[in-house]
C-alpha positions in Angstrom: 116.6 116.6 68.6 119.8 114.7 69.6 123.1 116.5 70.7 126.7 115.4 70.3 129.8 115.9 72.1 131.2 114.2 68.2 128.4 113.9 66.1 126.9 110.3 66.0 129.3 109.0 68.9 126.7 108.4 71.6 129.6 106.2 73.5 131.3 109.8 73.6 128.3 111.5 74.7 124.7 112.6 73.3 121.7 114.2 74.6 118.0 113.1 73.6 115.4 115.4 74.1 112.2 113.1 74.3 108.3 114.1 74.7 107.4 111.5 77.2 104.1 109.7 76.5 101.8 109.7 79.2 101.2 106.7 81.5 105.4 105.8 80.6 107.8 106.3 83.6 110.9 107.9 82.9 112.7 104.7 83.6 110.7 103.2 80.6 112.0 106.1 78.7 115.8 105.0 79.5 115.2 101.4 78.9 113.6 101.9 75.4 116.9 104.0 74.0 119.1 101.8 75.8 117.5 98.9 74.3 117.0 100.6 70.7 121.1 101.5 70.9 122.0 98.0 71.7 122.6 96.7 68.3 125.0 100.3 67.5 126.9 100.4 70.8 126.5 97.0 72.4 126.5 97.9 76.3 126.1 101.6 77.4 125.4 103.9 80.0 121.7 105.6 79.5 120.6 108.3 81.8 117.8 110.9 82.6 118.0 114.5 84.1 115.1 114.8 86.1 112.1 111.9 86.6 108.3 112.7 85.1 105.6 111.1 87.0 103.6 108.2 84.9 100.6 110.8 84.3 102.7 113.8 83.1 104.1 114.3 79.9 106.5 116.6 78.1 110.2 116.8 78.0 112.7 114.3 79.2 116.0 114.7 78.7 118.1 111.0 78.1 122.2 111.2 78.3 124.4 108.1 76.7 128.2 107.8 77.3 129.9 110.2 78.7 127.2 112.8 79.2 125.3 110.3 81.7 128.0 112.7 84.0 126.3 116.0 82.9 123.0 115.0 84.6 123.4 116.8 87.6 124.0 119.7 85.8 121.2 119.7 83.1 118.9 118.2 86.5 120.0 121.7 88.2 118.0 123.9 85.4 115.5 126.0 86.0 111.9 123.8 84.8 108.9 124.9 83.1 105.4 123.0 83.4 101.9 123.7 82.3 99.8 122.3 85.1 95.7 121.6 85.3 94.7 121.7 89.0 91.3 120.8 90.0 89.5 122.2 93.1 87.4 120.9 95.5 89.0 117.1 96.1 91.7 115.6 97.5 93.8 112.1 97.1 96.5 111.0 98.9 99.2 111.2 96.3 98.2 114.4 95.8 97.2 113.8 91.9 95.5 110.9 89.7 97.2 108.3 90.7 94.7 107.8 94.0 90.9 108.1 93.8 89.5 111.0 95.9 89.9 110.7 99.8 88.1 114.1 101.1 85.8 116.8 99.1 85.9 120.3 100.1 83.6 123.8 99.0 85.1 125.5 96.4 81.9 127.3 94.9 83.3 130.7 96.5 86.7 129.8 94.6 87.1 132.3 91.7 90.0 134.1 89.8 90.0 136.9 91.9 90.7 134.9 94.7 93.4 132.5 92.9 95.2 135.6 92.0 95.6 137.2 95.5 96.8 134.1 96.8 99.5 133.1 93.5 102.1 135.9 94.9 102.7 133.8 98.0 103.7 131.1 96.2 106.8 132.5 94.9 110.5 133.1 94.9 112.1 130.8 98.1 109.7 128.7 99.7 109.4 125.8 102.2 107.5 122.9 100.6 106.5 119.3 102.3 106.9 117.0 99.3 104.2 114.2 98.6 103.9 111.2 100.4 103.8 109.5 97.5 107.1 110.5 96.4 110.9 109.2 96.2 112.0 111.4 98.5 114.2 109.2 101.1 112.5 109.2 105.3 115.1 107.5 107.5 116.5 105.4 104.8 113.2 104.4 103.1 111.4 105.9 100.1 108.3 107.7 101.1 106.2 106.1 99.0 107.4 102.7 100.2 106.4 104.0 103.6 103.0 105.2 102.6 101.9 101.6 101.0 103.3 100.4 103.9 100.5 101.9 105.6 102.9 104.9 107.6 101.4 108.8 107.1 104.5 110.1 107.9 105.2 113.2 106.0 108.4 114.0 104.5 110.2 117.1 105.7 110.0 120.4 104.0 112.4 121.8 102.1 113.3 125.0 100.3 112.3 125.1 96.5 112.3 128.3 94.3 109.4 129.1 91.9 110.5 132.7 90.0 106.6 132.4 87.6 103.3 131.8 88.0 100.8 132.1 85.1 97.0 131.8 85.2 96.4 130.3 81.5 92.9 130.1 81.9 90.3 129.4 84.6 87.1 127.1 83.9 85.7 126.4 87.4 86.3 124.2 89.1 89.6 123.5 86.5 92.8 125.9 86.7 95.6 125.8 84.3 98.7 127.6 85.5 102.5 127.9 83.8 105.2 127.2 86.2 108.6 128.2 86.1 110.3 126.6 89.1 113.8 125.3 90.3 114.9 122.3 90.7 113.2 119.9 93.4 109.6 121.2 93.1 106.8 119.1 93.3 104.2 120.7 91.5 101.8 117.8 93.0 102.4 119.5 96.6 101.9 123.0 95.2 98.4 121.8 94.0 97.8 120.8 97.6 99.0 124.3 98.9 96.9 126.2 96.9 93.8 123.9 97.4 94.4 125.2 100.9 95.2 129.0 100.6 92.1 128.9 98.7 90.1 127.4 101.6 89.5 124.3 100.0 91.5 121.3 98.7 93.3 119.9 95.5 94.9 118.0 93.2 97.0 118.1 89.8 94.9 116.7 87.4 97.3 116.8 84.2 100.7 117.6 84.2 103.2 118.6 80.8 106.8 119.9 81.1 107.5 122.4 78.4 111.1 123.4 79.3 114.2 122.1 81.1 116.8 125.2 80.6 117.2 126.5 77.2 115.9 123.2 75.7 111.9 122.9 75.0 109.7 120.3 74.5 108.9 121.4 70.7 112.5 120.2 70.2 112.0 116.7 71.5 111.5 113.6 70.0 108.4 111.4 70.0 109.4 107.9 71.4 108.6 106.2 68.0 110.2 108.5 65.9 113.6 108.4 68.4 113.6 104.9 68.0 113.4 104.7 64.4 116.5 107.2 64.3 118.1 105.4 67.0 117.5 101.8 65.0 118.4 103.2 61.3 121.6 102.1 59.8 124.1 105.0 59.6 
């Protein structure tokens, strides 16, 4: 699906809603329409409302022209993610991206337990965002820091989650749907509830489904957005 402020001015303003491939940054989602609109537009501005770590997937949403100033605003929506959180590990960036650094029990883990604990996760929280993260200490990016060598933790912050789902529970595996606010790392809440369970960790898949009122079943695969993009008018 692509949005126009005037329909097929992306100078003017449009809004792509892309279904990010896994492994792609967000960046490398920006570059590829940028690139593709080249030809149409010549030079334009190309931006993204709210970054997608390489191993997640789902929704990113692109702005062009004049709607690269509405990011803030679509950045501020609430967000909805379908996460897969694995018990009984842990790795420094708090997902895939680092092998396992610590194993933990998690045998007595079950979902009576993961229920009782879920209701302290939500509405206004304090979280401590990932090391591994863009999330600026003194100046530097954290995870500039922490290949640096530095274990300093970034300071928490307050985050709202207003859902938490159980979608199904395959031991030691849980899949939960997340409705959040903006600024939540659901990396860190996979740490959090590692511990409130008495064990540890990690995010082991990662898809956002909804940004707003826009959903990922409305976005575009890359290929198919670049073939749009590309086609004569």
């Amino acid at each position: 699906m692509i949005y126009f402020k005037e329909e097929g001015d992306f100078q003017a303003g449009a809004l792509m809603l892309v279904d990010k491939p896994l492994r792609w940054t967000s960046f490398d989602v920006v570059n590829k329409v940028r690139s593709s609109l080249r030809a149409k537009c010549g030079k334009i501005k190309v931006g993204h409302a709210g970054t997608l770590d390489p191993l997640a997937t789902g929704l990113v949403m692109v702005c062009t022209g004049k709607w690269t100033k509405r990011i803030e605003e679509f950045m501020a929506h609430e967000k909805e993610y379908v996460a897969t959180i694995r018990f009984g590990a842990t790795t420094p960036s708090f997902d895939l991206e680092k092998e396992i650094d610590a194993e933990y029990p998690c045998q007595h883990i079950d979902l009576q337990l993961i229920n009782s604990v879920l209701p302290s996760f939500l509405g206004k929280i304090m979280q401590i965002p990932p090391l591994f993260s863009a999330i600026r200490i003194d100046g530097k990016r954290a995870y500039e820091k922490a290949r640096e060598g530095s274990d300093e933790e970034p300071e928490a912050r307050e985050i709202e989650i207003m859902e938490l789902e159980v979608l199904s529970f395959n031991h030691p595996d849980l899949e939960l749907r997340i409705r959040c606010g903006k600024g939540t790392y659901i990396r860190s809440l996979a740490r959090d509830l590692g511990r409130a369970c008495g064990s540890g960790a990690h995010l082991i898949g990662l898809r956002r489904t909804k940004n707003g009122v826009f959903s990922v079943e409305e976005a575009n695969k890359i290929e198919d957005l670049v073939a749009k993009l590309q086609q004569n008018d």
